[in-house]
N, C-alpha and C positions, 0 to 999 in steps of 0.2 A: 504494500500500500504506500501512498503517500500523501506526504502531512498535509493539512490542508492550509497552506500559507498565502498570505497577503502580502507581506514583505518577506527576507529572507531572515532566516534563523541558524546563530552561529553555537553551535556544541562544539565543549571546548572543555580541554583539564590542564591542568596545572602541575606537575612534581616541583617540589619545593626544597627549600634549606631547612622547614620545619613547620611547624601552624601555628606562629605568632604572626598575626595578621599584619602586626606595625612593624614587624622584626624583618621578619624573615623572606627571601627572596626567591625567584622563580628561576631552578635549574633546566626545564624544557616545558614548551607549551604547544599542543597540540590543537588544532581549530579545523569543525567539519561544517563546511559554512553550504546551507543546506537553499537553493530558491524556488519561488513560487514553483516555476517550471516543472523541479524535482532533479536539474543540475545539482551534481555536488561538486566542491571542492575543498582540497585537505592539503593542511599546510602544518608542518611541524617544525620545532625550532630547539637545539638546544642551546643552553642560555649560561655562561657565565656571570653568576650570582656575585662575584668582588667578594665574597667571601668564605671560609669553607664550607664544606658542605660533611656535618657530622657522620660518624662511621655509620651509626643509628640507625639515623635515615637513609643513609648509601644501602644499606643491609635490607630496607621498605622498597626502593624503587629503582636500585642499581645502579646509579649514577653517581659518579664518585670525581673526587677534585681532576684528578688527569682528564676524565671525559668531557668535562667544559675547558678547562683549559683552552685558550685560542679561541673559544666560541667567542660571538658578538655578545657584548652586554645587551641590558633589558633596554637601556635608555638607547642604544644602537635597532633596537628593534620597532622600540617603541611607534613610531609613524607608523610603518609596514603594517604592526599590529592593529592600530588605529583605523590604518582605511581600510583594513579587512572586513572589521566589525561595527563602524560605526553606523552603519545603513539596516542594522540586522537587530534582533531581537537574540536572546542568548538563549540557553541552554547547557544543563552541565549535570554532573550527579553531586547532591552535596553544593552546588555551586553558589547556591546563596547565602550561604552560612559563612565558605571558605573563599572556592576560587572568583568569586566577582568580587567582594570584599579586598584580595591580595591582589587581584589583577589590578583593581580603583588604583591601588598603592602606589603600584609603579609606575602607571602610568601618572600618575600627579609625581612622582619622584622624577619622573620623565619629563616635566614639563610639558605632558598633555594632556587639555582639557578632559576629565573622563566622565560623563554621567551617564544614568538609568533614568534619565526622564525620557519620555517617548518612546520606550521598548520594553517589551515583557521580558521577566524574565522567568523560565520553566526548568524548576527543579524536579528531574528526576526521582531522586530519594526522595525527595519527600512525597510523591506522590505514591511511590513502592511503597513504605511506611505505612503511609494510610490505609494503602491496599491488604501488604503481605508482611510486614516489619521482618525487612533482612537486609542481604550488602549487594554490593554491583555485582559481585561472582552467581551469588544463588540468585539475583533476579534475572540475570542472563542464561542463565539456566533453566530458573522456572517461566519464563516469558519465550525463549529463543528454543529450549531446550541445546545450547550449545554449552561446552565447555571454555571459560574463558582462558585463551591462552595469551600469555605475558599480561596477565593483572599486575598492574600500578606502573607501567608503560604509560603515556598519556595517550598515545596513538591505540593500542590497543584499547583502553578504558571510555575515550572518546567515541569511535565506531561503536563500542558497545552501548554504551547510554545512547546514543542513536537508537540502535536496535532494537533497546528494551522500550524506549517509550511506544514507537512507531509499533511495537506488540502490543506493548498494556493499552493505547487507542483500539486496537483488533477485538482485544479481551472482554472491556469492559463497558458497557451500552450506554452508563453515567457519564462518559468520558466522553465530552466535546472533541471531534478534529480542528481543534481552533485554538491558536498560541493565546488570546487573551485571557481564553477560560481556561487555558490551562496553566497558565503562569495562574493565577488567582487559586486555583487550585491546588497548584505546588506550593504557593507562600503562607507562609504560618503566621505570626506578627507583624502587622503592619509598620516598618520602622521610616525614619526620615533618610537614615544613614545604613551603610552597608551591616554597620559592625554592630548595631543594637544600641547604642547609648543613645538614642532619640528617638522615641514613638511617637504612632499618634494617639489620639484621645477618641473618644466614641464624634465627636463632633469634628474629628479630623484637623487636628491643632497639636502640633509640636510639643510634648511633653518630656523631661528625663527619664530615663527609665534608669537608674542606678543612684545611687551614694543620696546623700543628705538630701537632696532636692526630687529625689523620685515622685515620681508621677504628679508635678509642680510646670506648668506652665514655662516653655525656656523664655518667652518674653518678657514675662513676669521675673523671673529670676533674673535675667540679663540685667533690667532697668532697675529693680529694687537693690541688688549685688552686683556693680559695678567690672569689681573686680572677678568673679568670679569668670568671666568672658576669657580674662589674660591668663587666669591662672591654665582652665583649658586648653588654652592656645599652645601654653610653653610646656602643657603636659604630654606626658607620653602616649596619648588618643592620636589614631588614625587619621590622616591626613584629609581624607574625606570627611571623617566626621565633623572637623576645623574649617572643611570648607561649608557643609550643611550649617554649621555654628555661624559663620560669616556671614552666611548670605540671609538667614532669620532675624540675626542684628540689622545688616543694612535693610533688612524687606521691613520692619519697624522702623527703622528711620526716616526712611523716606514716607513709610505711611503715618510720620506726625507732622511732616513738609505737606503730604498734599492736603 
């Protein structure tokens, strides 16, 4: 079958230096950028992260300092990456939580503009979860009946989250062929930012979700706590989240100008 798209939708994973979203860096990224048509196209990349890359995780996805070495850094990629995806709606397993969150990263460390406004985005796992609560191997399994070869590869993981959604659509009669309903589907909490420290409220209004000021108005907190803006800014919070922080100050500002 195929998807039933309006614009094109980019499935994509990430292997990393680790899952500190603000930390840690993208050792290869894999992207199956999927269109209306039902053209595909797959582009993989390994990535020199600038820093090592733990035995640990070499030991999770087999990619170890020699193997980047010589590669293009992330910010070397970054454009390429950009125009691949900027026209597309996303898709990933897990991706909302991890890889669009670490992707925002770099590409803001990149010095490229990065958002998710104007595009779904369709997490896999989460909709397996809801369905069947397991991992990418057994839902590839139970949806494909295939055996996943080279799991935690990007390229092999990427094709497969392909595969399994474009099944669980086949499977399941509740399941719209349509990225809107299905991004809405796959998302769990509504947040402002990738990383979760900014939701919304039942009325659709920027709230904290963490520390002293949870579930407190961030405008209200901005203008009553001054300071609390800067401390953010210089704190160890995701770069996206600093930019979502920014633009809710300036979107107040200007709405006491007009």
């Amino acid at each position: 079958m195929n998807l039933n798209l309006t614009k094109p939708i980019c499935f994509f994973d990430l292997e990393t230096t680790g899952i500190n979203i603000s930390k840690d860096r993208i050792v290869e990224i894999s992207i199956l950028k999927v269109f209306p048509s039902g053209k595909e196209e797959r582009h993989t990349w390994k990535v020199n992260p600038e820093m090592p890359i733990p035995t640990e995780v070499t030991a999770i996805h087999g990619i170890s300092d020699a193997d980047v070495a010589g590669k293009p850094t992330f910010r070397e990629l970054a454009k390429e990456v950009h125009n691949l995806i900027k026209d597309s709606d996303l898709g990933g397993f897990n991706s909302n939580r991890f890889d669009i969150p670490l992707l925002a990263e770099e590409m803001l460390r990149a010095d490229v503009d990065f958002d998710i406004k104007n595009r779904h985005a369709v997490d896999v796992q989460t909709i397996f979860h809801k369905m069947e609560q397991r991992t990418l191997s057994a839902a590839y399994k139970f949806y494909c009946d295939k055996d996943l070869e080279g799991a935690h590869s990007a390229e092999a993981d990427t094709n497969a989250t392909y595969e399994v959604l474009k099944a669980q659509i086949e499977k399941y009669d509740d399941l719209e062929n349509d990225t809107k309903f299905l991004a809405e589907f796959s998302s769990r909490k509504k947040f402002a930012d990738f990383a979760g420290f900014i939701s919304y409220n039942k009325e659709g209004v920027e709230c904290f979700s963490f520390g002293k000021h949870k579930g407190k108005l961030v405008t209200e907190v901005l203008e009553k706590e001054p300071g609390y803006f800067g401390w953010l800014l210089n704190a160890d919070f995701p770069l996206y989240t600093k930019k979502v922080l920014t633009a809710i100050k300036l979107r107040a500002f200007n709405n006491k100008l007009s």
